[in-house]
C-alpha atoms as an extended CHARMM CRD file, in Angstrom:
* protein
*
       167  EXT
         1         1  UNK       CA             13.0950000000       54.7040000000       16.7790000000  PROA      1               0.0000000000
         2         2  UNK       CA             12.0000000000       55.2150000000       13.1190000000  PROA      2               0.0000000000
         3         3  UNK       CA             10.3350000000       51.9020000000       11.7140000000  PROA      3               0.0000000000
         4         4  UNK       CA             11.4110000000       50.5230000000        8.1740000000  PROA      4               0.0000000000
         5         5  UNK       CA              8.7230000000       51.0520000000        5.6530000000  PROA      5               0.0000000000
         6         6  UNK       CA              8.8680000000       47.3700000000        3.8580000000  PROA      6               0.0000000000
         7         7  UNK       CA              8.5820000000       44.1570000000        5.0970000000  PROA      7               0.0000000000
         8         8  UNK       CA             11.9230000000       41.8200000000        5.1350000000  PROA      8               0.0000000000
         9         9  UNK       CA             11.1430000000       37.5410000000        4.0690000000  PROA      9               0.0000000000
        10        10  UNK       CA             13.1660000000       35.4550000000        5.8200000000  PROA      10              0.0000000000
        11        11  UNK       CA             14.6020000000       32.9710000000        3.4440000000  PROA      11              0.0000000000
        12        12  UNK       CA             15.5330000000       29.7500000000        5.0130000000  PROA      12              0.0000000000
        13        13  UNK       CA             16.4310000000       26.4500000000        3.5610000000  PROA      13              0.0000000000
        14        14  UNK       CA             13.8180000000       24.7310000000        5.0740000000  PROA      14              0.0000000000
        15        15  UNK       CA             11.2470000000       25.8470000000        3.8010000000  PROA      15              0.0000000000
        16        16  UNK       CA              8.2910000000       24.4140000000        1.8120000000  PROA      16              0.0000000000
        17        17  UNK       CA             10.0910000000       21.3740000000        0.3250000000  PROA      17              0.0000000000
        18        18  UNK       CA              7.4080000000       18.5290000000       -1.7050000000  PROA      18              0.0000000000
        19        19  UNK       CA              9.3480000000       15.9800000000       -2.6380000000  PROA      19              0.0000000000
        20        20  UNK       CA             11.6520000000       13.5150000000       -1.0600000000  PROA      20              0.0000000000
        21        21  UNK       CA             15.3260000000       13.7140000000       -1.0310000000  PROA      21              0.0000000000
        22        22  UNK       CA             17.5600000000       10.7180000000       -3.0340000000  PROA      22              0.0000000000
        23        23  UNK       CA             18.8510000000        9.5400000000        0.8390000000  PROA      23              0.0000000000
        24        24  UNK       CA             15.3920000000        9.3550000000        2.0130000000  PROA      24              0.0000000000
        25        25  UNK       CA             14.5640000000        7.5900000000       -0.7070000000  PROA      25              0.0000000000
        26        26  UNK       CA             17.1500000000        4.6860000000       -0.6870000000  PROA      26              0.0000000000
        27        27  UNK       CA             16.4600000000        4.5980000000        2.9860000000  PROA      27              0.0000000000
        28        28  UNK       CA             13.1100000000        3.3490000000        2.4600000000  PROA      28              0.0000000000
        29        29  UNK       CA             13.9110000000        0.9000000000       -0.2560000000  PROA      29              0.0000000000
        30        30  UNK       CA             16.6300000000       -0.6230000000        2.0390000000  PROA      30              0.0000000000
        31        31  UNK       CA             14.0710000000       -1.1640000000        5.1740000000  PROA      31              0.0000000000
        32        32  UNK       CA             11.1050000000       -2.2770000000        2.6740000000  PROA      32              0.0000000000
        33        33  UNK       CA             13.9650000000       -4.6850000000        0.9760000000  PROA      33              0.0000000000
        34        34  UNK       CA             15.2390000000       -5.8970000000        4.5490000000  PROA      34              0.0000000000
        35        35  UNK       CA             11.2610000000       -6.6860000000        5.4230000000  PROA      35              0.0000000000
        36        36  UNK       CA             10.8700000000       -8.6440000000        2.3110000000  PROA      36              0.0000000000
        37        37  UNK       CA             14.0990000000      -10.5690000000        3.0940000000  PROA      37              0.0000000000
        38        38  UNK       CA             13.1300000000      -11.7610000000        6.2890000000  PROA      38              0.0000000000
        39        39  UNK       CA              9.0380000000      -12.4930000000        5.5450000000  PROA      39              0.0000000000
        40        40  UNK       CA             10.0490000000      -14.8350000000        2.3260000000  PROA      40              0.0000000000
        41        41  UNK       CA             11.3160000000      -17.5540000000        4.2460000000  PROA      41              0.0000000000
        42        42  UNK       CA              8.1810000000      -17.7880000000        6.5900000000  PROA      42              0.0000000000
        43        43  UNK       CA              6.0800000000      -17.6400000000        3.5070000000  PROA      43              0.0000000000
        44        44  UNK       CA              7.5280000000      -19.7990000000        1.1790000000  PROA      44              0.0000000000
        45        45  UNK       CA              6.6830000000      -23.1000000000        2.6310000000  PROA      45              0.0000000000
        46        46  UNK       CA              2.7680000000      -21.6420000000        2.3230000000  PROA      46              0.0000000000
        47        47  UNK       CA              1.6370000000      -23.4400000000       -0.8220000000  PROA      47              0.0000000000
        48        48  UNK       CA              3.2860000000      -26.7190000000        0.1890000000  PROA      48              0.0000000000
        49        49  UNK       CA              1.1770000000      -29.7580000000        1.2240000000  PROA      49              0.0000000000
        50        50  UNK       CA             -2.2010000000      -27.1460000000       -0.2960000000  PROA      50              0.0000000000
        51        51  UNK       CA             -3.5820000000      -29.7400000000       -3.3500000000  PROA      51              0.0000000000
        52        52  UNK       CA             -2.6830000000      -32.6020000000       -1.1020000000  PROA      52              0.0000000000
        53        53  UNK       CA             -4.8260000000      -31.6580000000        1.7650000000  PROA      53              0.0000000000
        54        54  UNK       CA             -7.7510000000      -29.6300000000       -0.4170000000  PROA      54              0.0000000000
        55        55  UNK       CA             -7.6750000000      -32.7190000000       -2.3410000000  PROA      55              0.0000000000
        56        56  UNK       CA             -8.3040000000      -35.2760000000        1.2100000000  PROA      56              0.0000000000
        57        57  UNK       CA            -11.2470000000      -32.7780000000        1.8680000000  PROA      57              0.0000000000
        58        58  UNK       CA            -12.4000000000      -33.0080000000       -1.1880000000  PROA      58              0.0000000000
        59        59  UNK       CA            -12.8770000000      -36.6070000000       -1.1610000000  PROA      59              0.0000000000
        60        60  UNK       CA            -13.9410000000      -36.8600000000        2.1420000000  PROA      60              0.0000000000
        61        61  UNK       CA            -16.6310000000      -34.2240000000        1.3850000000  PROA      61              0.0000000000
        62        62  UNK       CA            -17.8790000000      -36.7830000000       -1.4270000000  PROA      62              0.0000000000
        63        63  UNK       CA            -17.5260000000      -39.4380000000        1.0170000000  PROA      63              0.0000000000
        64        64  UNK       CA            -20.3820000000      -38.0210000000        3.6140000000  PROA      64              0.0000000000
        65        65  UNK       CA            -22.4070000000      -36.5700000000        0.9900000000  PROA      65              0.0000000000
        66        66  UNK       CA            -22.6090000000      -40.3270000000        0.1000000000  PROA      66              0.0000000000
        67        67  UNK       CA            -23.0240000000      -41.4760000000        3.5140000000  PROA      67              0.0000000000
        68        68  UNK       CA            -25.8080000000      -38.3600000000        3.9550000000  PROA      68              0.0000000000
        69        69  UNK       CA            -27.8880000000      -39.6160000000        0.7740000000  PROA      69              0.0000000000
        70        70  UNK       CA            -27.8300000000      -43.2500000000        2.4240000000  PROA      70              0.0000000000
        71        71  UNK       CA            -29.2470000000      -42.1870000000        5.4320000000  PROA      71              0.0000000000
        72        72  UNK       CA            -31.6240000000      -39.9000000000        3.9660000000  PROA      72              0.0000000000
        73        73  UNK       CA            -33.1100000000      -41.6190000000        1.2610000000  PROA      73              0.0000000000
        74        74  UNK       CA            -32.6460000000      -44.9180000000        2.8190000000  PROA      74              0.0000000000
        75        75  UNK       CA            -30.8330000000      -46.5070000000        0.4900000000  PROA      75              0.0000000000
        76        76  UNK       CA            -27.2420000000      -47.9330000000       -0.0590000000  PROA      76              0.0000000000
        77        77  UNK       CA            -25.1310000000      -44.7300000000       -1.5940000000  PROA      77              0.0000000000
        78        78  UNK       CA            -21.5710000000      -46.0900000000       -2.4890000000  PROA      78              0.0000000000
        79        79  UNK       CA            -18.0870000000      -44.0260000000       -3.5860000000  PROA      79              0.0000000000
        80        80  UNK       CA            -16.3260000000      -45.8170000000       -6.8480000000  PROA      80              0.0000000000
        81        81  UNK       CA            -12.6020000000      -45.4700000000       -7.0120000000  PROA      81              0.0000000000
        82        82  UNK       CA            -10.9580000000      -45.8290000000      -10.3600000000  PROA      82              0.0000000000
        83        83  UNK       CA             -7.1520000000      -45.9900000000       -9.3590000000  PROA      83              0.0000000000
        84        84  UNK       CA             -5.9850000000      -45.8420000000      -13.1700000000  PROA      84              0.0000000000
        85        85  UNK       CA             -7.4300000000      -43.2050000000      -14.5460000000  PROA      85              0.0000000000
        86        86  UNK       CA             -7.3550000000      -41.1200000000      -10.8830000000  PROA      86              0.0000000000
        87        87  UNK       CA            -11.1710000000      -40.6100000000      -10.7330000000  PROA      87              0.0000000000
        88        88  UNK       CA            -14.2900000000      -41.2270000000       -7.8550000000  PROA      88              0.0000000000
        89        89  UNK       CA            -17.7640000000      -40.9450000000       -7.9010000000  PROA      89              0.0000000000
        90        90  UNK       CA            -20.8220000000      -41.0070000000       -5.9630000000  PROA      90              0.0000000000
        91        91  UNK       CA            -23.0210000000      -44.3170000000       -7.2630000000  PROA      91              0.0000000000
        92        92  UNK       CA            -27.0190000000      -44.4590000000       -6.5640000000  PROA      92              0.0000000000
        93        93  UNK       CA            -28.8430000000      -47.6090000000       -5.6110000000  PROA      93              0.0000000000
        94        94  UNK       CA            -29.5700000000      -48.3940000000       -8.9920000000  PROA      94              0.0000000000
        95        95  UNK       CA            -25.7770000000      -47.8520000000       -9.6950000000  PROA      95              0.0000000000
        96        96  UNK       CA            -25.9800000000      -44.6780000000      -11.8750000000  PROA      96              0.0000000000
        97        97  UNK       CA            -23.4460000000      -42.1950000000      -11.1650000000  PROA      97              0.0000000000
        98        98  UNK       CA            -24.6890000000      -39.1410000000       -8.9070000000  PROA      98              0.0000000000
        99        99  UNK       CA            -24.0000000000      -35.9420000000       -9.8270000000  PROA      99              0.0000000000
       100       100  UNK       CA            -20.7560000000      -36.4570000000      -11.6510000000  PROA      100             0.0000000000
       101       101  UNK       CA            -16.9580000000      -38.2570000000      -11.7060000000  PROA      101             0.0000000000
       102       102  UNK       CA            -14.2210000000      -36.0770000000      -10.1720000000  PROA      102             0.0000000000
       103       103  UNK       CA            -11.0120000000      -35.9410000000      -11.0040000000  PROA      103             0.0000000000
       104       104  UNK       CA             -8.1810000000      -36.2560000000       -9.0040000000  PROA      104             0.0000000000
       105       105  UNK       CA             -5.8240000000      -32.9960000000       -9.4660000000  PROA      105             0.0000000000
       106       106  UNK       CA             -2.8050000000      -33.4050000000      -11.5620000000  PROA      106             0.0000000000
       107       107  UNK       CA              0.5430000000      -34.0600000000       -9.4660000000  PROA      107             0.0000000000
       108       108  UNK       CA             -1.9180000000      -36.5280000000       -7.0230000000  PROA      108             0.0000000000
       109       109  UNK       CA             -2.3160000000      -39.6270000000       -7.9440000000  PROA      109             0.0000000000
       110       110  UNK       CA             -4.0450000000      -42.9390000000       -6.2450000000  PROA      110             0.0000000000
       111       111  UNK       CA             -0.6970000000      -44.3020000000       -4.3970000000  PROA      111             0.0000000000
       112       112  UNK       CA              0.9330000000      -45.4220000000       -1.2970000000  PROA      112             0.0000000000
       113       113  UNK       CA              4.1520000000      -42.9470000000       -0.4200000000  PROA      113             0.0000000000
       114       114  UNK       CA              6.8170000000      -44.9600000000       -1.6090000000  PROA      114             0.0000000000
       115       115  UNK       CA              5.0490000000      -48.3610000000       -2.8210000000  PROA      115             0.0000000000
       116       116  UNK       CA              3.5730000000      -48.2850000000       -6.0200000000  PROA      116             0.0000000000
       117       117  UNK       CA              2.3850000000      -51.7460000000       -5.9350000000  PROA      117             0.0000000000
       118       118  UNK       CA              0.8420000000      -51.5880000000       -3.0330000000  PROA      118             0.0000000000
       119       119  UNK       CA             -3.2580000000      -51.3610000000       -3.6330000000  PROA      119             0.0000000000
       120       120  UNK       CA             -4.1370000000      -47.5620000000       -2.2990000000  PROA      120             0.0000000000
       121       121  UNK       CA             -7.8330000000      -48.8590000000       -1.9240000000  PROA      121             0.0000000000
       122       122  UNK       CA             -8.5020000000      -51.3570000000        0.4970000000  PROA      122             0.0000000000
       123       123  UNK       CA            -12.4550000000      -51.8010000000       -0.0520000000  PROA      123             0.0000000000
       124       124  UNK       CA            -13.7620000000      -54.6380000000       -1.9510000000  PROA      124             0.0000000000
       125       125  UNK       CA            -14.0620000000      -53.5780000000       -5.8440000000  PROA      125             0.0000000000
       126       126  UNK       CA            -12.2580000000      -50.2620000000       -5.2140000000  PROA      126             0.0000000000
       127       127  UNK       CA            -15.9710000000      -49.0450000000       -3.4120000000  PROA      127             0.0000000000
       128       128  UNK       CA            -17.5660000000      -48.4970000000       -0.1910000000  PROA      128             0.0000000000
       129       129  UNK       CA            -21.1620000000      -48.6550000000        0.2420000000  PROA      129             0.0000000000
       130       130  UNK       CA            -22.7300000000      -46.9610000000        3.0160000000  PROA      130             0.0000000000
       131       131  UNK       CA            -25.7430000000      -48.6330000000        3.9520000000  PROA      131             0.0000000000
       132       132  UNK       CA            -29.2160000000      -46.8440000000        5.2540000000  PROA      132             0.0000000000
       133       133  UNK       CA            -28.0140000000      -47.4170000000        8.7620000000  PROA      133             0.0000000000
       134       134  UNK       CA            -24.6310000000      -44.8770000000        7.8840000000  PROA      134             0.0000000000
       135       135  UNK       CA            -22.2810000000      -48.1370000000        8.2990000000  PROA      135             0.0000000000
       136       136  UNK       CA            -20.2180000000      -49.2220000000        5.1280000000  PROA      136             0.0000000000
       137       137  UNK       CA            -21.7290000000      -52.6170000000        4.0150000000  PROA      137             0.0000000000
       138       138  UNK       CA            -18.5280000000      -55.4770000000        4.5350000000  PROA      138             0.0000000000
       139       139  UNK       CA            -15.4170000000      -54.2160000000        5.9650000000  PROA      139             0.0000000000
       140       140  UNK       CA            -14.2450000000      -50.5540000000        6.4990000000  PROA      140             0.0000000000
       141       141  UNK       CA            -11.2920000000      -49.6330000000        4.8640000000  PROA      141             0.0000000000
       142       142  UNK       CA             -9.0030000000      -46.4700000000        3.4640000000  PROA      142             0.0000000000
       143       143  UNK       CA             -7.9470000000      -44.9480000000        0.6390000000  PROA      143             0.0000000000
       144       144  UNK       CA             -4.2470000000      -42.9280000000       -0.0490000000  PROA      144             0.0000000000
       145       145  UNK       CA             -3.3060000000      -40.7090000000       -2.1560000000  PROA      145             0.0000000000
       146       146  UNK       CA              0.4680000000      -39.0300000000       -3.3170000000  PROA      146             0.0000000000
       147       147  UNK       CA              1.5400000000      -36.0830000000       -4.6640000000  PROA      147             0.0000000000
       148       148  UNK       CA              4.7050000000      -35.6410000000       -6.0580000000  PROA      148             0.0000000000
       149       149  UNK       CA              6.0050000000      -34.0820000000       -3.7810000000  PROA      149             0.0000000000
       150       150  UNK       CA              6.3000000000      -37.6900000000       -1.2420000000  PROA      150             0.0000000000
       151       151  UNK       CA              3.2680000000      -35.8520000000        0.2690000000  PROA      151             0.0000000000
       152       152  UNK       CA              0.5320000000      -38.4550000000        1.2290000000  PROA      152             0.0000000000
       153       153  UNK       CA             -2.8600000000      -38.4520000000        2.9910000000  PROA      153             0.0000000000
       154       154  UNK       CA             -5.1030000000      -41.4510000000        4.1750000000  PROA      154             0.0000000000
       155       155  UNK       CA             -8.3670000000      -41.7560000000        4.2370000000  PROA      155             0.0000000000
       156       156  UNK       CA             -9.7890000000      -44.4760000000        6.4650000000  PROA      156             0.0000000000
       157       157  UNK       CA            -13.5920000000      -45.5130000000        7.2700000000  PROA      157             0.0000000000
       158       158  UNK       CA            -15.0010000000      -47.4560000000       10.1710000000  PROA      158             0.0000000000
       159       159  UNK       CA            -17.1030000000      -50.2000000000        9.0930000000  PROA      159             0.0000000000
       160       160  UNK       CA            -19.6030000000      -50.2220000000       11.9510000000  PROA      160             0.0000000000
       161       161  UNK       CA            -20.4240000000      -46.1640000000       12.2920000000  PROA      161             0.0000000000
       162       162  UNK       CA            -18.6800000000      -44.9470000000        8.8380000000  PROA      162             0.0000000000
       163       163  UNK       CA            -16.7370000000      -42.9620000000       10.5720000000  PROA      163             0.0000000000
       164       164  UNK       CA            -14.6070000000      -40.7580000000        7.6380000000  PROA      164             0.0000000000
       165       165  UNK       CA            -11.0790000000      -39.6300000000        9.3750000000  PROA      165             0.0000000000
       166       166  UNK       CA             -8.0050000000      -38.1090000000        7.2640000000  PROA      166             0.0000000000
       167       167  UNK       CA             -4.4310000000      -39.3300000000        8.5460000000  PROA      167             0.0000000000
């Protein structure tokens, strides 16, 4: 048998394609679009309750750096509240202010959930003083804070260890 003299190219309709087709396409949109639609619902609720509780730590942080200094330097360290204006500060012996005032952040404000005459600082003179032992000087006490969101967080101290605990 004779052999043919050229060479014969298949052509097939398969072959070297480099794109995507419009079906493809639209296929992937719809799964991507189904994945967002169920993950939103589990992520929505993320942010809630954040400034409330970054705001507790916050305070509580300046709380035992107070109680810290007392031990340390021997010395009674207190935390001023100013429940008007939505500030607190660290206080030296000699009462100047240490470091600086912090403000509280904007929707939180120095307030029991649902009774706004209700005093949200239950220390004598809106401050407790920890003393060189780590105790707070009189009686313990807390401190509450709102957002406004109903959101609320308490801050209580035990008078004979200074114990700082969020609620």
């Amino acid at each position: 048998m004779p052999r043919a003299m050229g060479t014969i190219k298949m052509i097939s309709g398969t072959g070297n394609r480099r794109g995507f087709t419009l079906v493809e396409m639209l296929v992937v949109l719809a799964i991507i679009g189904m994945l967002l639609g169920i993950s939103i619902p589990f992520t929505s609720g993320f942010g809630k309750g954040l400034k409330i509780k970054t705001t507790a730590r916050s305070i509580s942080g300046v709380l035992r750096v107070a109680k810290s200094n007392a031990v340390t330097f021997r010395k009674n360290y207190s935390v001023v509240f100013d429940v008007k204006n939505s500030l607190y500060w660290i206080e030296g012996p000699s009462g100047q202010v240490y470091e600086k005032k912090y403000f509280l952040p904007s929707p939180v404000k120095f307030m029991i959930k649902g009774d706004e005459e209700a005093d949200p600082v239950t220390f004598d003179n809106d401050r407790v003083v920890f003393n060189p032992s780590g105790a707070v000087e009189g009686s313990g006490g807390s401190v509450t804070f709102t957002d406004k969101q109903g959101d609320s967080r308490t801050i209580t101290i035990t008078a004979t260890t200074g114990r700082i605990n969020i609620d």
